[in-house]
N, C-alpha and C positions, 0 to 999 in steps of 0.2 A: 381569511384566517389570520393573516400580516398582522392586517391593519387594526379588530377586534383583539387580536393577544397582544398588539402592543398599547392600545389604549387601557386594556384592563391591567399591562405591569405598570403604566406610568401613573392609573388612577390608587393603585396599590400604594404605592411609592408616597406620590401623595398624601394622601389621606392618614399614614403611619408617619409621617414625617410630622404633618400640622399635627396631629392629636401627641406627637412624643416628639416637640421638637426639641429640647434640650439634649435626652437621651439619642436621639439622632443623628447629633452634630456631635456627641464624645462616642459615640460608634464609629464614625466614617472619619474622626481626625483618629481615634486608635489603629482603625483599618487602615489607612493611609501609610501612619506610621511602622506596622506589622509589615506589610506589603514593600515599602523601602524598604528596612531592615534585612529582609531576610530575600526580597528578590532585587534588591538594588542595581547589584551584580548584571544581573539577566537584564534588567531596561538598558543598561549603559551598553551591553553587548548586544544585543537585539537589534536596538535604532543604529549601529556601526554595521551591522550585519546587512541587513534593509537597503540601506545605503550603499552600501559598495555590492551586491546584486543587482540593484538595477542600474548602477552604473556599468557593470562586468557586462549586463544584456546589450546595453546600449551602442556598447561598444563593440560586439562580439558583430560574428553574421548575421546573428537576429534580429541584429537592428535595422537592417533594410526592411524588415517584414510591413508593411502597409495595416493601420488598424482598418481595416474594412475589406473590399475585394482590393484583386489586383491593379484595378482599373480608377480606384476614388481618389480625390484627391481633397485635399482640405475645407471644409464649409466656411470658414471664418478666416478673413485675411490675420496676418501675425497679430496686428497692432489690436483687432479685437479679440483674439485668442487670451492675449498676454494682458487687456483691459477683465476680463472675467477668471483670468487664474489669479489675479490678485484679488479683486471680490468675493471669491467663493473661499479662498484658501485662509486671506489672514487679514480683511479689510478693518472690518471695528475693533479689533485687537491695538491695532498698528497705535490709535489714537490715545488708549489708556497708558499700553505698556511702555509706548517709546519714551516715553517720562518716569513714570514711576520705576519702572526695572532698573532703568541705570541709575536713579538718586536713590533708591534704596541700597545698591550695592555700590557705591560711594561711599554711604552712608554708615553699613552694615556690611562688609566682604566676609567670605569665610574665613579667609586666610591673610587678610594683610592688613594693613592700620587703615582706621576708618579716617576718611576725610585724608587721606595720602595724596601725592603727585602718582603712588602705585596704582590706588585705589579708583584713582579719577583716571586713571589712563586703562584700566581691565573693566570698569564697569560697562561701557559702549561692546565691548571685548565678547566680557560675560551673557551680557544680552544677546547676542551674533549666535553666542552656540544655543541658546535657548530658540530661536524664529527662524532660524538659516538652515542649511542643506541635510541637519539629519531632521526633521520633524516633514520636510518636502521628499523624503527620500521615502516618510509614509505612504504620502498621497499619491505618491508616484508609481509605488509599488502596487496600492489596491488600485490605480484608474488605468494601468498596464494590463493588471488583469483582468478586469470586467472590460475593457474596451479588446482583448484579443476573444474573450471566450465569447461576447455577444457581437463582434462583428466577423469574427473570422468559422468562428463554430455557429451562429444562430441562435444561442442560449437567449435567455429572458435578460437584461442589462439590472441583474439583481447582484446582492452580493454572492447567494447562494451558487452561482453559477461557477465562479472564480474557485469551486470546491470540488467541479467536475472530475476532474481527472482520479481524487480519493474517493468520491462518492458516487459516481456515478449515475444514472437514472435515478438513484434516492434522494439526489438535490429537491426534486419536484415533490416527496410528501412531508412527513412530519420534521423531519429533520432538516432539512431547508427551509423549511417555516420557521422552525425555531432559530434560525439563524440570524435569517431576516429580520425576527422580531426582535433579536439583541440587538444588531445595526439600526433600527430605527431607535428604539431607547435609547441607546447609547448619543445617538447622535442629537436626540431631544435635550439629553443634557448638558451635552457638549454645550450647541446654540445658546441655551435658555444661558451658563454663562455668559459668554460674550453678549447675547441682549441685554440682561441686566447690567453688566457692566458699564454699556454704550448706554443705554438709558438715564443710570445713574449720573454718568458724564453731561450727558446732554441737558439732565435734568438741576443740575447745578450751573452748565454753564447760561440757560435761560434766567435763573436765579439769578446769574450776577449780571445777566445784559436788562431782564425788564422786569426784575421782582417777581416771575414766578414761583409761588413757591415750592419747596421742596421738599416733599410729601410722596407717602405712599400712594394716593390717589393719583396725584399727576404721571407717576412715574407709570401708572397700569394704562393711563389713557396714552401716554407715550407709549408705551408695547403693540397696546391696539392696533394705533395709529402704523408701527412702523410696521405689525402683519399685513394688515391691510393694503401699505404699499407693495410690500415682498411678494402678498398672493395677487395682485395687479399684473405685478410684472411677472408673474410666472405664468397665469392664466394668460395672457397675450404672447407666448413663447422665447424660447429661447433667443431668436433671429429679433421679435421685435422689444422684447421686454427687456430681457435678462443681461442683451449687450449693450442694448444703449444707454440702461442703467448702471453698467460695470462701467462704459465708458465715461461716464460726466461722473460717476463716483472717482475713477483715473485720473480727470481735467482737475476734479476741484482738490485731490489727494494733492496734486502737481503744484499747485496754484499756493495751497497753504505752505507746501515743504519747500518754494520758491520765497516766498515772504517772510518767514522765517530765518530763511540763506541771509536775504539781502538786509532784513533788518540786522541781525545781529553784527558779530565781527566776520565778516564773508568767509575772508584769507583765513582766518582762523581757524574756522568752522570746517573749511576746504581741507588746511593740513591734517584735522582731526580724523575726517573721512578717509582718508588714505593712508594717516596712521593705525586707525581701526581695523581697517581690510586689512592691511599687512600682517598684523599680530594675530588675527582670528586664523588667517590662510595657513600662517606658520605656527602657531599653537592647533591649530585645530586637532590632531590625532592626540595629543598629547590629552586635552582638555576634556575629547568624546572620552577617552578610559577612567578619568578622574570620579573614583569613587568614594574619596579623601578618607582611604583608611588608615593614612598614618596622621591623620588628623584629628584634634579634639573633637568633643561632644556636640559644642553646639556645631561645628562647620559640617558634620555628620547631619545633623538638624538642618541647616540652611539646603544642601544637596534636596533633603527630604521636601521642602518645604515647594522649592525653587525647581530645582532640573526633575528628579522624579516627578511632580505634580506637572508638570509640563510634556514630558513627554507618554504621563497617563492622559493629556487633555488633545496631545498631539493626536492618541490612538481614537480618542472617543469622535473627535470631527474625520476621522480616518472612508468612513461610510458616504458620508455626505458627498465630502470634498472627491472622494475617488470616483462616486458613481458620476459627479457633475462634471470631471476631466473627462470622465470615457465619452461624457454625452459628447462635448465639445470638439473632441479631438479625433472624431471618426476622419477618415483618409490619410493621417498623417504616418508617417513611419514610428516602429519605436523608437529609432535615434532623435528622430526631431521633437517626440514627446518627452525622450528621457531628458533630452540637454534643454527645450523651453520652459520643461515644468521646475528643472532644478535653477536654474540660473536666471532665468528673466525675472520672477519674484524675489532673487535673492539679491540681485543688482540694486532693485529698488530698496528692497530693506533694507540693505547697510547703509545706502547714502542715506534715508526716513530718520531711522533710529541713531546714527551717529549727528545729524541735527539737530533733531530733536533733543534726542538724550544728552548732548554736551553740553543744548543748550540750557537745560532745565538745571544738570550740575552746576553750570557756571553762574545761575541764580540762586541755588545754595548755596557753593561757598562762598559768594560774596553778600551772605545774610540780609539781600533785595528782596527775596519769598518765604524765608525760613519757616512758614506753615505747608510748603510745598514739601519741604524735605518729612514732614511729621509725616504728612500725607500718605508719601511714599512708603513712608514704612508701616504702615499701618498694613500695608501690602503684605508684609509677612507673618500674619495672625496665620491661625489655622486656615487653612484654602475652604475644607470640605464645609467650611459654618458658612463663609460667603456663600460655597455654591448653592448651597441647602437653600439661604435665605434668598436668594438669585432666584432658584427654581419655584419658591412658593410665590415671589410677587408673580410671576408668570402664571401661574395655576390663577 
């Protein structure tokens, strides 16, 4: 029932999207817009709320509780634990946005002069609140609960399960199905961004190494190609597929954000990293409530475009990423799931993105890339026209 009602809402979706796609894409940017406007409020207190619960568990007595029996203890040593929550949670993300996020909001800030010493020092900043500990505070919170209700009760490691205690025995008919078949959807679309995305990157930068060209067709055989691997490494399991490819996806993460280091200005790069963490740590509550309502129209817009859209994309990978923490994480306590899930990817992100991102700025302003900086902003068209056109090269 799952699996037939969620291929018949994705084939729906489809099929009204290609035959009305203009009309489709001024629906879901007005819908986008409707939905900030008038629940804006509610996301910026929601993803604050998330987040400081499952860190209140974490910390409580509950967090001795073991996800499994009394007796389990961990399947996956840390280092391949912490190689697969950065995979599953925000891997081909990490490659587009840690450049574009920050040179657009250099570029473009809601609230301070574009192309600033302000401007250059909140974009790394800005970024941080958008990939850091409230969007992990999701994942954290849905693989909490499916990994205590299917290891500690028996349930099925669905979403529906995590619904037990309200629904009880009616998880298992029509209304756990329908549950189910939102969290699959949802999370198709979620993915097919980030593929498109990574594809489109990938498909440009073969472009500029051997003249492939850059075309809709290439990009479908690149999709192919990279399901193809994905169901490889799923079909050979978790233990043999899933970490060893989270792991060498880790090395070569490592390898590039190292080359990078070394090529540019190091020391530079190094004070940047540690000026960024500082101001994110000490802005941070200030920055999660910012719903810039004593602020003009367009920086209401930017919010809209930017942090709303982001923590609507946090929610939609919310399924995926939560069921594939519960899978991972059977034997461990919830202290040791609350504080690995929230802080070992976030470690890594700040030092990624404060690389990256400073480094891309300081190729803008010193007009070396200046089609980078166009690039970048092009990032802030309407979101829901990408995803749209995202979702169809996928179909």
């Amino acid at each position: 029932m799952v699996f037939h009602g969620s291929v018949a809402g994705i084939v729906i979706f489809l099929v009204l999207t290609m035959l009305f796609t203009e009309q489709a894409g001024a629906f879901f940017d007005a819908g986008l817009a409707w939905v900030s406007k008038t629940f804006g409020w509610y996301y910026m207190l929601a993803i604050v709320a998330y987040l400081v619960f499952v860190i209140a568990i974490g910390m409580s007595r509950f967090g001795s509780i073991r996800l499994g029996p009394d007796h389990s203890r961990p399947e996956f040593s840390l280092l391949s634990w912490s190689a697969m929550l950065f995979a599953a949670g925000i891997g081909i993300d990490l490659l587009f946005f840690s450049v574009a996020e920050p040179v657009a909001h250099y570029l473009a800030p809601p609230d301070l002069t574009p192309e600033s010493q302000a401007a250059m020092r909140n974009a790394v900043v800005q970024t941080y609140l958008h990939w850091g500990l409230s969007g992990w505070g999701l994942y954290v919170l849905m693989g909490m609960a499916l990994a205590y209700f299917s290891y500690r009760h028996r349930l099925p490691l669905a979403i529906r399960s995590a619904l037990y205690p309200i629904l009880g025995k009616r998880i298992h008919g029509p209304i756990g199905n329908a549950v189910d078949i939102t969290a699959v959807i949802s999370t198709v679309f979620g993915i097919a961004t980030s593929l498109g995305i990574g594809v489109m990157q990938l498909n440009y930068g073969l472009t500029y190494m051997f003249g492939v060209p850059e075309t809709l067709t290439v990009q479908v055989i690149l999709i192919v190609l990279v399901v193809v691997l994905a169901t490889i490494s799923v079909v050979t399991g978790v233990e043999k597929g899933i970490r060893r490819l989270s792991e060498f996806n880790m090395l070569l993460a490592l390898a590039l954000m190292l080359f990078v280091l070394f090529s540019g200005d190091t020391l530079v790069l190094l004070d940047k990293v540690v000026n960024n963490a500082g101001d994110y740590l000490s802005g941070f509550v200030g920055a999660s409530f910012d719903t810039y309502a004593f602020a003009d129209e367009s920086a209401r817009e930017w919010k809209m475009w930017w942090t709303i859209f982001f923590w609507g994309w946090w929610i939609a990978w919310t399924p995926f990423v939560g069921l594939f923490l519960a899978r991972i994480s059977r034997g461990r306590t919830i202290r040791e799931f609350v504080a690995g899930a929230l802080f070992i990817p976030l470690a890594f992100m700040m030092v990624w993105m404060s690389v990256f991102g400073n480094s891309g700025i300081e190729l803008v302003a010193n007009q070396s890339v200046a089609e980078l900086g166009e690039q970048a902003l092009n990032t802030r068209k309407p979101r829901s026209t990408r995803c749209l056109s995202t979702t169809l090269t996928l179909a």
